[in-house]
N, C-alpha and C positions, 0 to 999 in steps of 0.2 A: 820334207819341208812343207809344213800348212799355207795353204793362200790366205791372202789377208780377205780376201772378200769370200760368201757363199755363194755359190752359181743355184740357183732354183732346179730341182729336178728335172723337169719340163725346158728344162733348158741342156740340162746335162746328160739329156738322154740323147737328143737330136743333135751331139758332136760328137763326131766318132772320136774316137781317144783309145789309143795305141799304148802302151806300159811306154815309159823310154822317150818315147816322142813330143815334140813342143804339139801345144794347144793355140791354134789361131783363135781369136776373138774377133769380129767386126764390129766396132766401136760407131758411134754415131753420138756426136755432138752439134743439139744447136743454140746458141746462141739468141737472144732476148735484147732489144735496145732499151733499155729504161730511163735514160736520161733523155729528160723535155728538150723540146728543139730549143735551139736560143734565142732570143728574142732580143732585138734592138733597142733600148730602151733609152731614151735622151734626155735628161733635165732640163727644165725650163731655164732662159735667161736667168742669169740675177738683175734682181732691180735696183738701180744704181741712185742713189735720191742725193745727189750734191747739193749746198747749199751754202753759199758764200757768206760771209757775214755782210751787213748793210756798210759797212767800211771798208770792203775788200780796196775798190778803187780808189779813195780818197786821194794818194797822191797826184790823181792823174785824170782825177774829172772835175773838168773847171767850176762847177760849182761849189765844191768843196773848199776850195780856197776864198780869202776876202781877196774879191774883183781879180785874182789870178795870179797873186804875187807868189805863189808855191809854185809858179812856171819861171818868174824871174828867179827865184832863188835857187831852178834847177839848173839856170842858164849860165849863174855866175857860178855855181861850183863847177859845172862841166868846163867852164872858160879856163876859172883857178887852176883846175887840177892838169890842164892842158899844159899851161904856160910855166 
């Protein structure tokens, strides 16, 4: 049976090798880190820009009504709807 790899002369002179006998190899692997360290990285805020319309409050800011009567007229449907 062929090995799948060639051993170098200079290599295969310096292991004794016996007909019959297994062949020890001392292997040496090292290992390389290539992946960058991680970094933290946070996105800014979002910027939030609300913006009511000029009518948001009308129901409920007394200038909005003539002299306040959109306060009487909350008074008697909340009365109404009680009774």
């Amino acid at each position: 049976m062929e090995a799948p790899f060639a051993i170098p002369n200079s290599l295969a002179q310096r292991i004794n090798f016996f007909p019959g006998n297994p062949v020890t190899l001392p292997v040496t692997v090292k290992f390389r880190e290539l992946t960058p360290e991680p970094t933290s990285v946070f996105a800014s805020l979002p910027y939030i820009d609300i913006r009511l319309p000029s009518d948001f409050f009308y129901p409920f800011v007394h200038s909005s009504g003539e002299n306040g009567k959109i306060y009487h007229l909350i008074i008697i449907a909340m009365i109404s709807a009680i009774l």
